[in-house]
Each structure stands twice: as structure tokens, then as C-alpha cells.
N, C-alpha and C positions, 0 to 999 in steps of 0.2 A: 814655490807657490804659497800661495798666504789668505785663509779666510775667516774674515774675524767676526763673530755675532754679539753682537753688545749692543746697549740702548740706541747709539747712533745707524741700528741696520744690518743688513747681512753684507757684507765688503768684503771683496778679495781679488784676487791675481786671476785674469782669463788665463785658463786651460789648465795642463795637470792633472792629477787624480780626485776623482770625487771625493771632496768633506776637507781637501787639502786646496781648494782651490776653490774660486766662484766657477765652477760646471754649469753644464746642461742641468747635470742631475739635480745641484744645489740651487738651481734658479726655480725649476718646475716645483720640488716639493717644498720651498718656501712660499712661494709663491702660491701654490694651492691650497695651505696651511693658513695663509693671511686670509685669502679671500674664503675660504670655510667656517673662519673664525667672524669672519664679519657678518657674512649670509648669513650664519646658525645666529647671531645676537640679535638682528633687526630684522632677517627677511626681505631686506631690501638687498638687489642680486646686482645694484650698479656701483662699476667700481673705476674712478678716472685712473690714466696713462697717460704720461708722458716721460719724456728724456731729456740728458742735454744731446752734445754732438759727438761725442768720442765716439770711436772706430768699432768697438764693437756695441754701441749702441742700438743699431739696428737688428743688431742677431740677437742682444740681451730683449730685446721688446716684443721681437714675434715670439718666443719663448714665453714671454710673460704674459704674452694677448691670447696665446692660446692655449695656455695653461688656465686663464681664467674663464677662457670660452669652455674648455674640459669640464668645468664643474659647475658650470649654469651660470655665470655670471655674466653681465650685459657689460659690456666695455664702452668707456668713453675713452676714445685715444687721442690727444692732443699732441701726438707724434713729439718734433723739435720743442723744447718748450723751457720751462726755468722752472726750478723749485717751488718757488714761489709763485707761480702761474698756476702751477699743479694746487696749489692749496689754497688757494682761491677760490679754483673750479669746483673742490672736491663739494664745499656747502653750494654752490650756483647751481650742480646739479642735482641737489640731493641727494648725494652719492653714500655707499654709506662708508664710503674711504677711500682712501686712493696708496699710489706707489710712483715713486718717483727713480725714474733710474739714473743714479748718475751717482760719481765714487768724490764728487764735490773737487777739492782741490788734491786729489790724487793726481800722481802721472796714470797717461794713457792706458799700460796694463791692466789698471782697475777698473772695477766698476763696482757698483752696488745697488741694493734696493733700499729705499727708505719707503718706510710706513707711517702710513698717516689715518686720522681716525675720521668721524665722520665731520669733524667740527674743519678739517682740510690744518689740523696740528698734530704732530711726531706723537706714535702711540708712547704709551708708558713703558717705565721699566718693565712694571709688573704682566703689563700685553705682551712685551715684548718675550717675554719667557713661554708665554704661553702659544704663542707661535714657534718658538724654535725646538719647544715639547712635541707641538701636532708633527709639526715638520719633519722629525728624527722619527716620531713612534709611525708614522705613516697608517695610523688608525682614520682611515676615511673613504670614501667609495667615489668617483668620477661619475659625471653624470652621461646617462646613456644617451643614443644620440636623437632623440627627441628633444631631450631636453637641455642639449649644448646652447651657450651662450651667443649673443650675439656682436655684434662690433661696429659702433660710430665712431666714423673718425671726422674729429672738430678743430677746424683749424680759426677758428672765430677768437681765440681766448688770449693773441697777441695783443688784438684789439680792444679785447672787456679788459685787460688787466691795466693796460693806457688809462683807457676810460677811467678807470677804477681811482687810478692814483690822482689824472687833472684832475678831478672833484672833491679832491681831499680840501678840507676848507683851508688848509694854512699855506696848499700850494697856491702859487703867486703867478700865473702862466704871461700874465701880463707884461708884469718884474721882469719875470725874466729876456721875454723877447725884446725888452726894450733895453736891455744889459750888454743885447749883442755882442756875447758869450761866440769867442773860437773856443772848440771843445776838440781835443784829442782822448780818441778811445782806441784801447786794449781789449778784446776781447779773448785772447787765446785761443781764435778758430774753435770757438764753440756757439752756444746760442745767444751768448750774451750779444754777438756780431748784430744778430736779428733784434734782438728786442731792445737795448741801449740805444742807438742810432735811432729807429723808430720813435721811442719814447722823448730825446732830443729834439728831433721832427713836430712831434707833439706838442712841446715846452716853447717851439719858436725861432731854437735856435738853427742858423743856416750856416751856419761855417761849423761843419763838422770833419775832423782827419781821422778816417778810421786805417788802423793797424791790425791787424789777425783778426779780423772782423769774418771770414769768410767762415762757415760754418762744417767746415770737414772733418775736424777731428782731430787735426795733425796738427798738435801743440808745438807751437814755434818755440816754446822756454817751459820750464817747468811751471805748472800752472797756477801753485800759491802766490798770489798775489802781493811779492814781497817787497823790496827794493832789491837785490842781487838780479830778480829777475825781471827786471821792468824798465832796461836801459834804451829799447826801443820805444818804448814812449816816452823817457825821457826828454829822447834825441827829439821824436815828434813835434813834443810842447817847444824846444827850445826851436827848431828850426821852423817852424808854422808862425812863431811869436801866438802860441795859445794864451788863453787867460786860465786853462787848465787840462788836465789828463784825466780818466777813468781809466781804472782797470777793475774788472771782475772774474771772478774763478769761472768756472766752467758750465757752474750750472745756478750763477746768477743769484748768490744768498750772500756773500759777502763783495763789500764794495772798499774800495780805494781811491783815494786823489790826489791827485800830485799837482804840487803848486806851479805858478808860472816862472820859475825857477830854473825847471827839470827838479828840481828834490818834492820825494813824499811829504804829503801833508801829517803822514801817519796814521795805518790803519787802526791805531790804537783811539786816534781823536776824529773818526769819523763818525761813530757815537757820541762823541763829545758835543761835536758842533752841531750835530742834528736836535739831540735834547737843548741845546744852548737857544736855537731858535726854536721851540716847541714849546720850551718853560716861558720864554718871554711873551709866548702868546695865552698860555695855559698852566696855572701855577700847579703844580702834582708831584707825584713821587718817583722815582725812577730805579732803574734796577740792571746790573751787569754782573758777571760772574766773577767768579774771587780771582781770578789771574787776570782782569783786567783795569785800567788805569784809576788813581788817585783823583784822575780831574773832571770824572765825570760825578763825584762826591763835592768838589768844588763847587761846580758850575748847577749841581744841586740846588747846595745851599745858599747859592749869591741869589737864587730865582724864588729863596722859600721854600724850597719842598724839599723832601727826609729822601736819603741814597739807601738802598738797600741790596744784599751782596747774595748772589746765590751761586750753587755748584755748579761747575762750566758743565756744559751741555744744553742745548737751545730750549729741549724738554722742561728744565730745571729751572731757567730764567721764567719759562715763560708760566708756571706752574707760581712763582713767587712774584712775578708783576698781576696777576690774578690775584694773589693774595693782599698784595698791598695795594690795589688799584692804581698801579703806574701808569702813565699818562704816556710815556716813551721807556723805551728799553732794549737791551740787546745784547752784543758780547764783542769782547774788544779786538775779535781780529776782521773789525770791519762790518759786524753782522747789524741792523739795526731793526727793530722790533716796536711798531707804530699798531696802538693797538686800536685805531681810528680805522686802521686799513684793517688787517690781521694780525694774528698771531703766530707771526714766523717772521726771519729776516728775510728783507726784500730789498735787493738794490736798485730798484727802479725805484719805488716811494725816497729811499734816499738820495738816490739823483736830484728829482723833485725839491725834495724840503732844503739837501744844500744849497740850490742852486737859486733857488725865492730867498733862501737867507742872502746870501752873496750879493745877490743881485739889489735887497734893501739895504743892505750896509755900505755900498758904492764900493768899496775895498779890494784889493788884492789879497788873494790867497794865502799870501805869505805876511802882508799885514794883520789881516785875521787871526791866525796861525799864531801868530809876536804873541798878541793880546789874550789869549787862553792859557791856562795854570802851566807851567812847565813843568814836567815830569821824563823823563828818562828809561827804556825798559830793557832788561838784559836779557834773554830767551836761551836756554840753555838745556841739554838732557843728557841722560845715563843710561845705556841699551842695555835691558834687563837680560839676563841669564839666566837658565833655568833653574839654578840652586840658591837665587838671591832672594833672601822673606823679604819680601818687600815691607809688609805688615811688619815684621819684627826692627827693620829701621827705620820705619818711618816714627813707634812708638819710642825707639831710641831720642831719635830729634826731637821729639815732643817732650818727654823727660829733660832733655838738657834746656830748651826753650819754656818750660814749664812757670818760669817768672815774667814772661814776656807776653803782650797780648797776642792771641793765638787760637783758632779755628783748626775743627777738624772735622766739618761738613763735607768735606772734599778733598781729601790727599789732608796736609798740613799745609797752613797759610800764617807765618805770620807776621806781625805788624809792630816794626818798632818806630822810632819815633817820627824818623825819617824817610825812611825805607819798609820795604815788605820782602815778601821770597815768600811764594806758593812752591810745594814741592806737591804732585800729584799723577801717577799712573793713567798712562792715555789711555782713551777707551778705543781707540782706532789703530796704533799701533806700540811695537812692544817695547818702552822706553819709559824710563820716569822723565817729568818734567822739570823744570826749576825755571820758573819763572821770580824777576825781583824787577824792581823798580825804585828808583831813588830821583832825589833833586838833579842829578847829574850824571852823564853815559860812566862818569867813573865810579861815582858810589854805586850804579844800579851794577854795575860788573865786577864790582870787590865784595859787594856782600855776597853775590851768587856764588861768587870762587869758596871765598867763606867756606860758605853752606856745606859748599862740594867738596871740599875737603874735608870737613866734617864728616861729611856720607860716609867719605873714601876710608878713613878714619874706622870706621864702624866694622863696615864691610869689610876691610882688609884682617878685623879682629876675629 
């Protein structure tokens, strides 16, 4: 059993013993602790719900719908729904935040709560503590039963979040339907099934093949949206003759396309090509986290605008495209972050803007694809130990790397002429990372080895 509390939420393993597991026990007094903490700042007692489709989705939500009814809180529950939906609604309601349950591109044993503040964006580090302080000290009273909370449940918000996206000015709804686009989708038998297909429906397109589209829970492949595990839409695009794939995780924050190839476009350049036709409409600045790709610093500055780098985590992008007024933004495993719409990643906005770019460039997928920077990325990690200082080798590497340009915003990142290699501590689970990227799958995999040998080297001393 495994429950891990860190900026990205309270995540872990259903069942097991409480504080070792996502529990009964760990859903209610998180969950009571957020929405007290919200009540007690604003006084406003409405607080949005929703989920994706995993199996214990249902039992994590009455939990959470009535742990917030417990303490006066009026609930908006948008039942089925995507992250991104959820944070949309939380400002349409005025809410004074909301919780989204879903363990994102976990397998099925997980689950999680992510917290959102009133603006419908991930609370802060510093919030975040101070929910998992209320949570532990259990310093708080339930409300009597006069004054129990109450519970709408709204299923209107598949359809404002449609809405939402056609009216973004640079989607092309026109473009596209007259692209007459076959579209193959993935959805992992979660919600994306509901809201991807619809949203398509929306855009035009009528040749639609959906795959795991059914909204049960019962993950047909692991559900990060990778290439190892996305050979059934592969097979789809290739035998459909699509002019492309979708796939999305589970609870619809990161997005993927596969060419009409059957091969990924790469989730790395689906921020890429989003900002590529965002810049060309709209000259500004853009922003992705330090473990993701080189080419969206290209495709930056082919369009005029300054690339800026911040620490992986969506809270952290999105905290630094604020700060430099970025135009587009996101993070490179597919997440994209439009801040025209919101401020969160949203794979339905990125459906949209791909698919109006596409549709104005006349091209194939895989022609497209030619014509953007070439880059390479190697993904690689080290399962931590509990005697391993992480801190003390990570100061090592930086000492040795100490002549080489090199960031330590986040784990250690550094950047030499060619290549890079981020090394950096998940916040999700217990592994370092090493992430590297070069001109080519050999150098982005010789320098990682490198590194790691380097590590090994330390550690082994």
C-alpha cells in the first residue's frame, strides 16, 4: 500500500491500513481539512466534484460528497467528468474551490484528490501543507445536523466546457469540418470516452473510431499514454486509414497523437505544435518545465517570442507563464496550458487548436511532424532506497558539473551544448528521475547512461 502527499495531492493504493494507503479514513479527514480550510478563508460553503472513471471512483466520491456535506458545505457534483472540466466549473460557480478525484495516469489501484483553489488552479505548495497539518491534527468540529451541507448534482458541464473551447478565437470549427478528418481515439475506458468523441462531434468531424471509449474503469493497457502502450490505436489508425489517433489518460489533462502512420507524433511535441500555431497567430512568450523538450524554445523563437523554463509540476508552470505573461504553455508529457481558456492542462482545447492547425496547413501528420526541430528524448530512473541522501548526490553531480551550464530550481538540470539530462526526485512516486535529450535517440541515451553511471559511481562510494 502506498500514500503519498505532495504538491500534486493526496495519492495512493485503495485499501490497507490507514496513513499507509488511500483509506476511508484518509479520504474523509483530507477532505474535511480542504474544504474547512476554504470555508474558514472566504465563507463561501460551495465547493465543485467531480471524477474520472476508475473502479473505485464511485466509492472515493460518496466519501468525499459527504464528508463535505458533514461540515456545511454545499456541493456541486459534476459526477463523470475531466480535470479540466472540474476547473473550469470551480470559477462558473463561484465556488470557492473544488477537488477532483482522479490518480491521472496511475493504474486502477490508485486514486487521488487534487485540490484546486477558488481561481478552478492546483492549490500551492504552501496550501498544500497546510491542509495536510489540519488533516493529521484533526483540530476541527463537523457540522450539526441543522447545518449539513447540501448537494447539486450538474451534469450540464460536458457541454459549457465544448462551448468553452468552439469560442476560443483561434479554434477554426469550419477548418476543420471541411478537413474531413477520420479521427481514431483511445480513451482508456475512462471519461475521456465521453467528452473526446463529443467534443470531435462538435469540431465537425463524422468519421470517428473510438477504442476503450466505454467509460467503466477497466483500463484495457496501462494508462500513461505512451507508445509501449497504445498498439491498439495504432492498429486502429492503420486499419481505419485514419488521418490520425488521440489518446488521453484517464482523467483528460494530458493529450497524445499519433500520426497516420500508426507511429506517435510525440507526446513531447504536442506542446510544440500547439504553441507553433498559437505564436503564428499571437506573437508572446511561452513556458514548459525543465524535463521538457528543446523545441519548444525553437519554435519560440522562429515566432519572436522569449521561452521560459520552470520546475515540473503544472502548479509551477503555471505560476511562471503568470509571471512572464505567456500566451501558451504547458509541460512536455502532452499537458497543454492555453491561458485564453484556463489555467490548467486541457486536452480538449488541445484537440481543438491541433486539429484547426492541421486542417490550415493541408498536410499530414507525419509531414508536419518532418518539418518541426528534431530532438530525441531518453526517460530513464533510479528507485530510491531508504538510506540513499538523495540531496547529498545530487550536490555531488552538481560539484562535478559545476563548469557546465546548469540549474538547480528543480532536482539538477543541465545543459550542454547539445544535449541536456535533468536529474530530479518525483513528487508522485519514489524514484529519481533522469530525464536527457539530444539531436539524436543515441546521444539522448549515452549521455543518460553517462549520468547514471556517474550517480552509480557516487552511491556505490
Amino acid at each position: 500500500m502506498t500514500l503519498i502527499k505532495s504538491i500534486s495531492g493526496i495519492r495512493g493504493t485503495i485499501g490497507g491500513r490507514a496513513s499507509e494507503g488511500l483509506t476511508p479514513i484518509d479520504i474523509v479527514k483530507f477532505t474535511a481539512a480542504f474544504g474547512k480550510i476554504l470555508i474558514g478563508k472566504s465563507g463561501n460553503k460551495k465547493i465543485v466534484v467531480g471524477r474520472d472513471a476508475r473502479e473505485s471512483g464511485e466509492m472515493v466520491s460518496n466519501l468525499v460528497v459527504g464528508t463535505l456535506q458533514s461540515i456545511g458545505a454545499e456541493v456541486i457534483n459534476l459526477g463523470l467528468s475531466t480535470t479540466p472540466t472540474v476547473e473550469i466549473a470551480v470559477p462558473l460557480e463561484k465556488a470557492a474551490g473544488g477537488i477532483i478525484l482522479t490518480a491521472s495516469h496511475n493504474p486502477g489501484q490508485w486514486n487521488a484528490l487534487k485540490l484546486l483553489n477558488e481561481k478552478g488552479e492546483f492549490i500551492s505548495d504552501i496550501e498544500g501543507k497546510e491542509v495536510l497539518a489540519l488533516g493529521e491534527s484533526l483540530d476541527f468540529d463537523f457540522a450539526e445536523v441543522q447545518d449539513l451541507g447540501q448537494v447539486i448534482n450538474d451534469e450540464s458541464y460536458l457541454q459549457k466546457h465544448i462551448d468553452a473551447v468552439i469560442a476560443l478565437e483561434y479554434v477554426d470549427v469550419e477548418a476543420i469540418k471541411n478537413a474531413n478528418f477520420k479521427v481514431a481515439v483511445d480513451a482508456v475506458n475512462s471519461t475521456g470516452g465521453i467528452f473526446i468523441p463529443a467534443l470531435l462531434e462538435a469540431l465537425g468531424v463524422q468519421t470517428i473510431y473510438k477504442i476503450h471509449c466505454e467509460p467503466n474503469g477497466k483500463f484495457p493497457h496501462n494508462p500513461e499514454p505512451l507508445k509501449e502502450h497504445l498498439t491498439d490505436l495504432s492498429a486502429a489508425v492503420l486499419e481505419n486509414g485514419a488521418d490520425l489517433g488521440i489518446a488521453v489518460d484517464p482523467d483528460v489533462d494530458r493529450l497524445v497523437f499519433m500520426m497516420e502512420d500508426g507511429e506517435l507524433f510525440g507526446e513531447e511535441y504536442t506542446l510544440v505544435a500547439v504553441a507553433d500555431y498559437i505564436l503564428s497567430k499571437q506573437k508572446g512568450n511561452t513556458v514548459s518545465n525543465l524535463s521538457s523538450t528543446r523545441a519548444l524554445r525553437d519554435v519560440t523563437l522562429k515566432h519572436g517570442g522569449e521561452y521560459f523554463a520552470a520546475a515540473v509540476g503544472e502548479v509551477n508552470v503555471v505560476t511562471k507563464m503568470k509571471e512572464v505573461d505567456a500566451v501558451i504553455g504547458g509541460e512536455g508529457n502532452g499537458g497543454v496550458i492555453y491561458p485564453a481558456s484556463h489555467y490548467g492542462r486541457d486536452a480538449l482545447v488541445g484537440v481543438a487548436i491541433l486539429l484547426s492547425h492541421l486542417a490550415k496547413l493541408g498536410k499530414k501528420m507525419s509531414e508536419y511532424r518532418a518539418e518541426l526541430p528534431q530532438y530525441y528524448m531518453s526517460k530513464n530512473k533510479i528507485t530510491l532506497t531508504p538510506d540513499l541522501d538523495i540531496d547529498g548526490l545530487l550536490d555531488a553531480m552538481q560539484k562535478k558539473y559545476a563548469h557546465e551550464n546548469h540549474t538547480t530550481i528543480d532536482g539538477l538540470k543541465i545543459d550542454f551544448e547539445n544535449e541536456w539530462v535533468h536529474l530530479r526526485k518525483s513528487n508522485t512516486e519514489p524514484i529519481i528521475r533522469i530525464y536527457s535529450e539530444g539531436p539524436t535517440p543515441e546521444a539522448a541515451e549515452a549521455i543518460a547512461q553517462k549520468i547514471m553511471n556517474e550517480m552509480q559511481e557516487i552511491i556505490s562510494k
